[in-house]
N, C-alpha and C positions, 0 to 999 in steps of 0.2 A: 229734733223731732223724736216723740217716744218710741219705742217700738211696735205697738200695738195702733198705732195712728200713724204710721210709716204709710209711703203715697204706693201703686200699683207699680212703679216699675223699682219700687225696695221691695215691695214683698214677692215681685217676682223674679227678680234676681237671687233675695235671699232663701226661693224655696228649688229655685234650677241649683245652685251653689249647696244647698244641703241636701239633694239630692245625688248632684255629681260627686259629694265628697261620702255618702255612707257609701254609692256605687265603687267608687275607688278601694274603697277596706278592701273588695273581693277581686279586683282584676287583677292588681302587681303579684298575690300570690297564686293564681289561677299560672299564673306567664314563667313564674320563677321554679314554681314546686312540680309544673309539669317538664320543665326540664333535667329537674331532678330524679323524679323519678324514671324518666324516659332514659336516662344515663345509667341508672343501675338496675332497669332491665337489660341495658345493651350489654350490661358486664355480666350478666345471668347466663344470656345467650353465648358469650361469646368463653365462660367462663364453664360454664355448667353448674354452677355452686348454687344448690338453693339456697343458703343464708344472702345472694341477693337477689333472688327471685322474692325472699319473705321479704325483705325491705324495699324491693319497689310495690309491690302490695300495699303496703303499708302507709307508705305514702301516697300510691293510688288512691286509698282510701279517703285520707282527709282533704286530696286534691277534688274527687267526685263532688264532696259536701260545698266545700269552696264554691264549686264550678257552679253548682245549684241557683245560691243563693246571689250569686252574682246575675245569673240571666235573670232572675225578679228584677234587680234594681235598675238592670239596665233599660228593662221596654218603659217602665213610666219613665225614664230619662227620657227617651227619642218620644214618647209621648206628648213631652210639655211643648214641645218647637211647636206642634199644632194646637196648643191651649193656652197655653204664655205667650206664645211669641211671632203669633201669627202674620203680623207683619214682616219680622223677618225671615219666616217661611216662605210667603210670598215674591218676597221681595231677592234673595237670592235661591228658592229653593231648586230650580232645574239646576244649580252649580252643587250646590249644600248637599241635595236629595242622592246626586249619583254614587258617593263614595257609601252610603249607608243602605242604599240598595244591593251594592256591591255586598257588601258587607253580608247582609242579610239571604245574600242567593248563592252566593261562595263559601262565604269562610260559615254561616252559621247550618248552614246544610253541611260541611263537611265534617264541622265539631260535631252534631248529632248523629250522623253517621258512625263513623268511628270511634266514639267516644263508647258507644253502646257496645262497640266489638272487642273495644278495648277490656270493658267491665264482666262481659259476659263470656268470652271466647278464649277465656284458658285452656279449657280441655277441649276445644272444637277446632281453634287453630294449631296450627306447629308454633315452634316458636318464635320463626322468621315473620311471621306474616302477622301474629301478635303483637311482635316486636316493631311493626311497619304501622299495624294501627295506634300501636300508641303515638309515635311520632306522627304520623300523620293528626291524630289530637292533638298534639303539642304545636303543630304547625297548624293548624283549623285558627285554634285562639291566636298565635300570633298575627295570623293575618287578617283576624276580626280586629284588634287591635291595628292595625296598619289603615285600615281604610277610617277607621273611627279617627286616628289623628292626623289621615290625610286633611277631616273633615275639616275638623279643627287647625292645623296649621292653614289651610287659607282663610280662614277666619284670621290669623294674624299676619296673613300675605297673602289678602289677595289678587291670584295673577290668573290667567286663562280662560278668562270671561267678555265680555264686551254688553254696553248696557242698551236693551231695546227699549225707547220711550214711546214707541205705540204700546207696548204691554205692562212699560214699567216696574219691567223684571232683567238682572243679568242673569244673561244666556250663554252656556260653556262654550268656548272656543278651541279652547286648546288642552284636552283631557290631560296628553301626559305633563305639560306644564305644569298642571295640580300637582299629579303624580310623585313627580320628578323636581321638585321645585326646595332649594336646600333647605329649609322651613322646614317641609314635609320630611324630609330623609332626615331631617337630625332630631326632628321632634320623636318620631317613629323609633328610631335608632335611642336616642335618651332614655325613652318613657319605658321601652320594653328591658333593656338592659337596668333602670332601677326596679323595675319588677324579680327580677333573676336576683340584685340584691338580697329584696327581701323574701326572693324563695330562699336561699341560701342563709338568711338569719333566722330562719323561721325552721330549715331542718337544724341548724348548729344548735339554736337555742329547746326545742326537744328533744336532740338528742343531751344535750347538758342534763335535762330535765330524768329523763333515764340512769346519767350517771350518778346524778344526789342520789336518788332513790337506790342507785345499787342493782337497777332492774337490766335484763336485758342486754346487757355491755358489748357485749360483741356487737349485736345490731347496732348499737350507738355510735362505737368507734367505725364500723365502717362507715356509714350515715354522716358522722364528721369527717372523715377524711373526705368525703366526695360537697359536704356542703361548705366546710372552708375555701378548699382548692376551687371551686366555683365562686364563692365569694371573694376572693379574693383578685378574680380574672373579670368578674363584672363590675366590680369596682374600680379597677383600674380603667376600663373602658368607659365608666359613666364619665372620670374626672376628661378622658379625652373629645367626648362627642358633648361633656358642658361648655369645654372652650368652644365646637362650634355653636351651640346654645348662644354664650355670650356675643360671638362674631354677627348671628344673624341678629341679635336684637339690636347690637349697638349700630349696623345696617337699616334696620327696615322698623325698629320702636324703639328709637333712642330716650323716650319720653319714659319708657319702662325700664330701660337700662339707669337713666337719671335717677328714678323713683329706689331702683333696685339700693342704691348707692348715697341716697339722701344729698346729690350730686346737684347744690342749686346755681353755681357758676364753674363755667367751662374753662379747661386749661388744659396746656400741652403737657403731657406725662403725668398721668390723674394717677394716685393712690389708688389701692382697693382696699377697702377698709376691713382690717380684720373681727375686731373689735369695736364697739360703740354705743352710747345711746345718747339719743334723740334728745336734742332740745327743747323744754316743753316752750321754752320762749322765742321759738322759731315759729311766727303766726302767719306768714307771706311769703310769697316769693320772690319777694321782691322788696323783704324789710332790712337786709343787710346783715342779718344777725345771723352767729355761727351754729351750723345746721347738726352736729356734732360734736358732742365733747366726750371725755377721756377714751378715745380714740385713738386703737393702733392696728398700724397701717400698712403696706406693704407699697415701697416706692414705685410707681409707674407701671403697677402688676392690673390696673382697670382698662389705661393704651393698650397693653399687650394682650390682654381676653378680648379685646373688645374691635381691633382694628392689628393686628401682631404686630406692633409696634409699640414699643419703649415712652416712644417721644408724641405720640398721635395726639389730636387735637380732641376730646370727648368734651360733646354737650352738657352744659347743664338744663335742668328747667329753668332758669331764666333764659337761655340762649335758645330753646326753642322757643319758648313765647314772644322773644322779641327778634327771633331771629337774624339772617346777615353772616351765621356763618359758613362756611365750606360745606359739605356734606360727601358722602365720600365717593356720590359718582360725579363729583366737582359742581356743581348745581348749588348756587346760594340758596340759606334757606332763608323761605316768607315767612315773616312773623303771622301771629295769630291772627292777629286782623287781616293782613292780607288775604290769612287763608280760608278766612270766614268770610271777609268779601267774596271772594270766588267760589266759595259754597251756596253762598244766598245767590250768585249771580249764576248757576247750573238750577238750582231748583226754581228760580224764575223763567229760567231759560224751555224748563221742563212743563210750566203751567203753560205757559205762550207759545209751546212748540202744540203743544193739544187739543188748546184752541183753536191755533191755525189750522189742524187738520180736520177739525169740527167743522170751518168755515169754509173750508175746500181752499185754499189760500196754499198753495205748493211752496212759490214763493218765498211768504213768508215764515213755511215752516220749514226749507230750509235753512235760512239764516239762523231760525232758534233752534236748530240741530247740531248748526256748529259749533252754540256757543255752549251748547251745554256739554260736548265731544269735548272743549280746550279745558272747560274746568271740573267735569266731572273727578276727576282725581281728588277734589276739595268735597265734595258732594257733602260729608257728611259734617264739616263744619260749619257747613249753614246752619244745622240745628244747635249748635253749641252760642251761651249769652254771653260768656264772659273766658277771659284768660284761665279763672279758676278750675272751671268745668273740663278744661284738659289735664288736668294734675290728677292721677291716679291719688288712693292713699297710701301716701309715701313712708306710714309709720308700720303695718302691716304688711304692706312688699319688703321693705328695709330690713324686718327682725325675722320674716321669714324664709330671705335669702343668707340670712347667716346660720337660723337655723339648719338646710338643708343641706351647708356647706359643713359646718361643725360635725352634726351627723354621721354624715357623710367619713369623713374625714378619720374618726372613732371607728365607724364598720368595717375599714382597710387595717386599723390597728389591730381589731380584735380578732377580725379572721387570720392576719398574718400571727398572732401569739398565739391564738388556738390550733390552727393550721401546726404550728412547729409545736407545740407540745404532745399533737396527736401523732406526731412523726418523732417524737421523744420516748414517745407510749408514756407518759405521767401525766396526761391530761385529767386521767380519775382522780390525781392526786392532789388537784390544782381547783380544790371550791370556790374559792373568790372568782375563777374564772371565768369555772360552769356557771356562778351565780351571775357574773356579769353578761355570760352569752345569755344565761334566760331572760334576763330584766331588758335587754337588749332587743329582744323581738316588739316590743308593741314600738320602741324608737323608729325601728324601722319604717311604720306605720304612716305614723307622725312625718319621718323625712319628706315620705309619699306627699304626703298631703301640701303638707309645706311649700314641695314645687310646684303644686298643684297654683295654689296660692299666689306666688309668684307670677305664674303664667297669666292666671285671667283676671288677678286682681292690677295686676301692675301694668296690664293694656285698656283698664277703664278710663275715657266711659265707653269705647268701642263695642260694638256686637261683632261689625267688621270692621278693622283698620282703617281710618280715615273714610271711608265711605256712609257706615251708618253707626250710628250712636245708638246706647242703649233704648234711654227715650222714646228714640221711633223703631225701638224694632217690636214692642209687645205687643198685644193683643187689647181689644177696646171691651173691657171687660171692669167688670167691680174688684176693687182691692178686697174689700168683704172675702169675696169666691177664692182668693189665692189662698188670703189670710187663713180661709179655713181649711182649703186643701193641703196647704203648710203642713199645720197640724194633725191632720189625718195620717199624713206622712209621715210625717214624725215620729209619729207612733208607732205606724206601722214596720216603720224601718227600725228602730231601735228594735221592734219587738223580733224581728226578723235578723238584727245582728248580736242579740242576746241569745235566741235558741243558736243559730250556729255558735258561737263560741262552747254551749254546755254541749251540743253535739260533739264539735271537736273535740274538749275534753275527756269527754267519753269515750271517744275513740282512742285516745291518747292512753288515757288510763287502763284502758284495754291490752293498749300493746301489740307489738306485730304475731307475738307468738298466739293471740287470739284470733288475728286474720286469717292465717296459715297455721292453725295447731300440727303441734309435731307428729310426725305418724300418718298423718294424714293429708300430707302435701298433692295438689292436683301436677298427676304429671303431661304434659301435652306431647300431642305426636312431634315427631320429627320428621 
């Protein structure tokens, strides 16, 4: 199908999906670079040295612009749930709605708050209390972040609801289940910590930017001593909180762990592929042909991510469509068809339970209450026609979990070489390096995205995990109306992520010593 005569739930997926992805440019460095500089006011304070009072300034600076442009993108994101996707507003929103309320009456009242005390209250606070509202900023946005991917992680688990079919809506049950639910704490725990990443690549590779130019140096090397030794402590943590990344999926979306892996038959002590590409004469799932070649691999290292075992049993997409095997809280798994039976036999159960209550029939609409209680867990594969339509695309999951692995992987190299040569003091000396720390910030980016990718393309076609499909969760509207709002988007966001970049620029090009010109430094009470 072409793209421009793609059906309403392509063009509405592809304009939530280009939405959520210019929104992301601005949040990982909103999470990473307010850490930053909240760390080198605390050495201001604790230190007394204006040279890093100038350089949390400074950072301040490009942090504010960031922070800006990132709340544009965000409210038409939460926008679309009621324009896109109105069915699955409906359909889970008392579970969906509460984490972004939350959001929005906590963590976004507290960021506005302080944020302003932050920007304004140099010379009006001391510098304890300054030094409290930045972190307290710093902690505003991580906890906007926290409730945004509580949201999200039940989206790919979800738990602590129960479904009402007089309303034909699930209704929360059990909040901190959401909460608390290992989904939620690792997704949270992951997302925020690649963020701090790419704060950390983002001061290493400005301050490099400083040293070519020969500007500024002092600012730069302390600026790199504190955004290596930070890079290189969030990266260690991300590779730890992706092993539970991988545990929960290969748990509760094996079908996106198979995808991740181009994993079409299942075996004990599965490789993880380090290297690979795709076979283009791989057409099925079920044609027998090798799903990978010039592949290299890492023995039994996808058992161990995936289940901490060497020897574990890991699905493939044939073994969940045809199911029969184990599963790991011992429960054989139903093939596809079974589970589509039991999907269409809950949404029948849901027409005939409504009816009965129309006809006053108590009766009988207990019996279709309970049948729709034993198979609701299938709910959403009623709507699915075919085997096919559970296969994520396994060629886009596939290359962009090796991207974000590869990445990834380079980010820890190059903080730990920059990192010891700023602790060598010949980092000035070392161009190839500062070039590769600059050329290295937009990578960063990219990795963001990449997981990004991963996450919600490699749990299609779910809206919600087994429950509702994309299909039934949009809104009954004209593809025309998306098609065009796309575009308006489009626009608008590119026009929106091209002025921030020459702003930052400009600010960059400016320099800290333009923030804080010498001679003239604000000094606050004490």
């Amino acid at each position: 199908m072409g793209f421009l005569t793609a059906s309403l739930v392509e063009w509405s997926r592809a304009q939530f999906a280009m939405t959520a992805m210019y929104h992301w440019v601005f949040v990982p460095l909103t999470l990473g670079l307010g850490v930053v500089m909240a760390v080198m006011e605390t050495l201001y304070v604790r230190t007394g040295r204006e040279e890093w009072r100038m350089a949390a300034r400074f950072w301040m600076r490009l942090f504010g612009i960031n922070f800006a442009f990132g709340v544009a993108t965000g409210l038409v994101l939460e926008f679309q749930f009621g324009t896109n996707w109105s069915n699955y507003s409906w359909f889970v929103g008392d579970i969906f709605g509460a984490p972004l309320a939350i959001e929005a009456i906590l963590a976004f009242f507290m960021e506005a708050t302080f944020i302003s005390l932050m920007f304004f209250g140099w010379k009006k606070l001391s510098r304890g209390a300054h030094l409290a509202s930045t972190w307290l900023t710093v902690a505003g946005a991580t906890i906007s972040a926290l409730w945004i991917l509580v949201a999200n992680a039940w989206m790919q688990y979800p738990v602590g609801m129960e479904f009402n079919p007089d309303t034909v809506r699930n209704e929360m049950h059990d909040f901190w289940s959401i909460l608390l639910s290992p989904v939620a704490i690792n997704k949270f725990s992951h997302t925020v910590l690649s963020g701090w990443v790419l704060g950390a690549l983002f001061v290493t590779g400005v301050s490099a930017w400083f040293l070519l130019r020969r500007r500024n140096t002092d600012f730069a090397l302390r600026s790199l001593k504190v955004g290596t030794a930070f890079g290189v402590a969030a990266s260690l943590l991300v590779i730890a909180t992706g092993h539970g990344s991988a545990t929960n999926v290969a748990r509760y979306q094996p079908m996106k762990l198979a995808a991740m892996e181009a994993l079409y038959d299942g075996y004990e002590g599965v490789e993880l592929v380090g290297v690979g590409i795709l076979n283009p004469q791989k057409e099925s799932w079920d044609d027998g042909v090798q799903p990978v070649v010039g592949r290299i691999a890492f023995p039994k290292m996808l058992s161990f991510l995936g289940f901490s075992d060497f020897n574990a049993f890991v699905p493939g997409i044939r073994d969940i469509i045809e199911g029969g095997y184990e599963m790991p809280d011992g429960r054989e798994a139903l093939s596809f068809e079974e589970m589509q039976a039991r999907g269409r036999l809950a949404i029948q159960a849901l027409a005939e339970y409504r009816s009965a209550v129309e006809a006053g029939d108590a009766a009988a609409a207990a019996v279709h209450k309970e049948e729709l209680r034993r198979n609701y867990a299938y709910f959403g594969y009623g709507y699915l026609e075919t085997p096919e339509a559970l296969i994520p695309p396994v060629g886009l999951t596939f290359y962009s979990f090796r991207i974000m692995v590869v990445l990834g992987m380079w980010f820890i190299l190059l903080f730990l070489v920059a990192g010891f040569c700023v602790w060598k003091r010949d980092i000035a000396r070392q161009r190839w390096l500062l070039w590769a720390a600059l050329l290295t910030v937009p990578l960063g980016y990219l990795a963001g995205e990449a997981g990004w990718v991963v996450a919600e393309v490699g749990r299609q076609p779910w809206a919600i995990q087994d429950i509702l499909p994309v299909q039934a969760a949009i809104s009954s509207i004209s593809a025309e109306s998306v098609r065009l709002t796309f575009f308006i988007f489009l626009v608008l966001f590119s026009v929106l992520l091209v002025a921030e970049v020459r702003i930052m620029l400009r600010q960059i090009k400016r320099g800290p010593d333009a923030t804080v010109p010498a001679g003239t430094i604000d000094k606050p009470e004490k």
